[in-house]
C-alpha positions in Angstrom: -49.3 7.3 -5.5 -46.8 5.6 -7.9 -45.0 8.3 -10.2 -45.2 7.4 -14.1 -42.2 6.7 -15.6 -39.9 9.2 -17.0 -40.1 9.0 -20.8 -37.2 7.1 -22.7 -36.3 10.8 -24.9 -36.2 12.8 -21.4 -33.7 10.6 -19.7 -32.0 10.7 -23.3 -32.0 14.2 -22.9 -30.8 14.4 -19.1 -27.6 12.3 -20.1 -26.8 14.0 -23.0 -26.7 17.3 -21.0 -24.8 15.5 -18.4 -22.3 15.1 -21.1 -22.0 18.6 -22.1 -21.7 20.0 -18.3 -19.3 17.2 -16.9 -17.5 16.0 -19.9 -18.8 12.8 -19.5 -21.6 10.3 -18.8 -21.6 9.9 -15.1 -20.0 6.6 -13.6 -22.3 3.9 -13.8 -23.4 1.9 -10.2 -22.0 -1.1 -11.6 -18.3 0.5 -12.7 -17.8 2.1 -9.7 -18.3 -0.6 -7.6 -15.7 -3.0 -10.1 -13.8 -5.6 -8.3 -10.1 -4.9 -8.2 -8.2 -6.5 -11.2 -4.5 -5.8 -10.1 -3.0 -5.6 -6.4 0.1 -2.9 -6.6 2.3 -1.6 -3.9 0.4 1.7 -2.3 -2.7 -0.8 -2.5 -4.2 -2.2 0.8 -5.5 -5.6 1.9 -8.1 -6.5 4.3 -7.8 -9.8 6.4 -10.3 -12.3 7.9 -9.7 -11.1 11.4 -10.0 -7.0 10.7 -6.9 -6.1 9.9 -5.8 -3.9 7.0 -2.3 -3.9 5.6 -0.9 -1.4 3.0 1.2 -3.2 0.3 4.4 -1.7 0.3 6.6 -3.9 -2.7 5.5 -7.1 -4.4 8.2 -9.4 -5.1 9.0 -13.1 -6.0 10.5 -16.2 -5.2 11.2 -18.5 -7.9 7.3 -18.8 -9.8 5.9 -17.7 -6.0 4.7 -13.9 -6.0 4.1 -11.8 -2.6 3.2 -8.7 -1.2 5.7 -7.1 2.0 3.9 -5.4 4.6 4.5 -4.3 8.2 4.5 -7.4 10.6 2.6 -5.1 13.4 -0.2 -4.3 11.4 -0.4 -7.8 10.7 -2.5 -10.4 13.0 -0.5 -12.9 14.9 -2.3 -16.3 13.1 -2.2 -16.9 9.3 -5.2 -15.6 7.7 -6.8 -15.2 4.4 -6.4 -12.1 3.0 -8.6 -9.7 0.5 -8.2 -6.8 -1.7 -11.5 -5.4 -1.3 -13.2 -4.0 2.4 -16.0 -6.3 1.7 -13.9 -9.2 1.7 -15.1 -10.7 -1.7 -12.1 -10.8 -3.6 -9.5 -12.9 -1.9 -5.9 -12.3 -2.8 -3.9 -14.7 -0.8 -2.5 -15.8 2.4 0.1 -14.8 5.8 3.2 -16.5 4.7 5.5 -15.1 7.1 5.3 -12.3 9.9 8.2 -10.9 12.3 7.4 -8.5 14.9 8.8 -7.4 17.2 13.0 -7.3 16.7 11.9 -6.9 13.5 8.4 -5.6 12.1 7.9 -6.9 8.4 5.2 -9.7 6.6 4.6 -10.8 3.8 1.8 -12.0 2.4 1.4 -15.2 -0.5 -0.8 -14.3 -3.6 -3.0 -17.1 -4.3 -5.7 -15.7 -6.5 -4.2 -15.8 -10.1 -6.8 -14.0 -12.0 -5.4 -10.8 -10.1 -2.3 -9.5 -11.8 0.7 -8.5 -9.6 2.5 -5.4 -11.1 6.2 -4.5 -9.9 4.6 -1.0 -8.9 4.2 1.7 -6.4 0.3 3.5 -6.9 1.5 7.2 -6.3 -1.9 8.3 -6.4 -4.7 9.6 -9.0 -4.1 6.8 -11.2 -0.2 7.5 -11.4 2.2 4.1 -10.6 6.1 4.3 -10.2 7.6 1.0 -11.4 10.4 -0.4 -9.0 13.6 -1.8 -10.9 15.3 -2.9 -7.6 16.3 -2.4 -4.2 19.1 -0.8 -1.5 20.0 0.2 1.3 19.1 3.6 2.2 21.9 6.5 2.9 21.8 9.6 5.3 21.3 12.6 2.8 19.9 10.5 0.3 15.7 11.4 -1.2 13.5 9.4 -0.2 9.6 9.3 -1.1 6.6 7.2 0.4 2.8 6.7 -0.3 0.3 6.6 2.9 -3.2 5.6 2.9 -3.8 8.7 4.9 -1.2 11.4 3.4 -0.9 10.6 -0.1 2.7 11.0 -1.5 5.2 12.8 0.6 9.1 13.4 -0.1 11.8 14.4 2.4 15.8 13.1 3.3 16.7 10.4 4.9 18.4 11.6 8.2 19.4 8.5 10.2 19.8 4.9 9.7 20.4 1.8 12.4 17.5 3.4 14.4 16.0 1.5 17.9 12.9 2.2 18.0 10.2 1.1 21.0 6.8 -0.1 20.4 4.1 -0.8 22.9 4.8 -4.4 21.6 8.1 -4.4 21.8 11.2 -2.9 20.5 12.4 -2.6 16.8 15.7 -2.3 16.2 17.5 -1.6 12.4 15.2 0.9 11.3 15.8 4.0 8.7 14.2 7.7 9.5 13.3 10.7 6.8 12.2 14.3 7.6 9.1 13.1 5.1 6.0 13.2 7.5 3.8 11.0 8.1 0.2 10.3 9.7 -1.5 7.3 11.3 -3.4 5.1 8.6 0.0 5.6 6.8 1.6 2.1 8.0 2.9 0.0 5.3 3.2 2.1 2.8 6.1 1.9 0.5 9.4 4.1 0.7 11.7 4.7 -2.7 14.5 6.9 -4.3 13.3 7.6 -7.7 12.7 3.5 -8.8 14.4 2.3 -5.9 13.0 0.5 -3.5 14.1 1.5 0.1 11.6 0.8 3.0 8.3 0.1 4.4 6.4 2.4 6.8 6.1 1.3 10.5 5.8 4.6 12.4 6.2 8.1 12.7 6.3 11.1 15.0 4.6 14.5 14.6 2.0 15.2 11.4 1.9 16.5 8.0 1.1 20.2 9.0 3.5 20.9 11.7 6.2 18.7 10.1 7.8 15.1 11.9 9.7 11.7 11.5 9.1 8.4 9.3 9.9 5.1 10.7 11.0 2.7 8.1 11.7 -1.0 7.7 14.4 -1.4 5.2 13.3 -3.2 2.2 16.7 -5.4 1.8 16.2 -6.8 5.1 13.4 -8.3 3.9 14.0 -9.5 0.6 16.9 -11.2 2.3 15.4 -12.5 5.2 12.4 -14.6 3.0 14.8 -15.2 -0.1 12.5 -12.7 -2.4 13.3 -10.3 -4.9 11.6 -7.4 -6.5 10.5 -7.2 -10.3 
């Protein structure tokens, strides 16, 4: 048997006490399932073939905008790439990948009715603009955003490190006390508004403590000509 339907003054009445014990109307089916408006670095991107890729920085050449990524979570052939699991919202394409030796992408936007902000997404709606990039220093603070940890700070405590893949070695990386978890990959490394690495492995875990694995951020911006914004 069909149920009649609820009168238009009790549903009235249900949302307005909704309003009094949350606060506010709860989120519609429509707004929280919005397509994505801006791509940030902290956000990830899905691919064609299955892969997903934290961005770490955007950053430009000449008009040309792009997001850097780790080259071993990347797929080996140029795909199409999307900033929403569903793959409905394309963002852009592989423009470059090197991995291993090195282990950095990057990835061209294509879809300009996205906007690209020089940011870091710390989390909980916070951002961290990025003014520039450098080199990172034993001693120095360093912070990073993972998909899987959230925000975690720490020291960097070696630099020049070799480190060895199952696909091959990596040489040139940076390491921090700041721990790190898998799922974290990609994820963007500063000091304060500094750009300083990308995430490409770790040892150990966020409750016992460990290393961070970083690509350093110049390397890049140097190696494809970009800068950040």
């Amino acid at each position: 048997m069909r149920r009649p339907p609820v009168p238009a003054t009790v549903l009235a009445l249900l949302a307005a006490l909704a309003t009094v014990l949350l606060g506010a109307p709860a989120a519609s089916a429509a707004s929280a399932s919005a397509a994505p408006t801006a791509v940030r670095g902290g956000d990830v991107l899905y691919d064609s073939q299955g892969h997903r890729c934290m961005v770490a920085f955007n950053a430009r050449r000449g008009t040309a905008l792009h997001g850097l990524v780790a080259g071993h979570c990347m797929g080996s052939e140029p795909t199409t790439w999307y900033a929403d699991a569903a793959r409905t919202v394309p963002v852009g394409i592989t423009a470059a990948r090197s991995f291993p030796g090195n282990d950095y992408g990057i990835i061209r936007y294509t879809n300009t009715t996205l906007s690209y902000p020089g940011e870091v997404s710390l989390g909980g709606g916070a951002v961290r603009d990025i003014t520039g990039a450098a080199s990172p220093r034993v001693g120095q603070s360093v912070c990073h955003v993972g998909r899987t940890t959230g925000l975690r700070c720490g020291t960097v405590t070696a630099v020049n490190v070799t480190v060895n893949y199952p696909g091959g070695i990596v040489y040139g990386l940076f390491r921090s006390n700041a721990c790190s978890e898998p799922g974290d990959t990609a994820g963007p490394a500063f000091s304060g508004t500094t750009a300083l690495g990308v995430i490409v492995g770790g040892s150990g875990n966020c409750a016992y403590g460990g290393a961070t694995y970083y690509q350093p951020v110049t390397e890049i911006l140097a190696a494809y000509g970009l800068s950040l914004y």
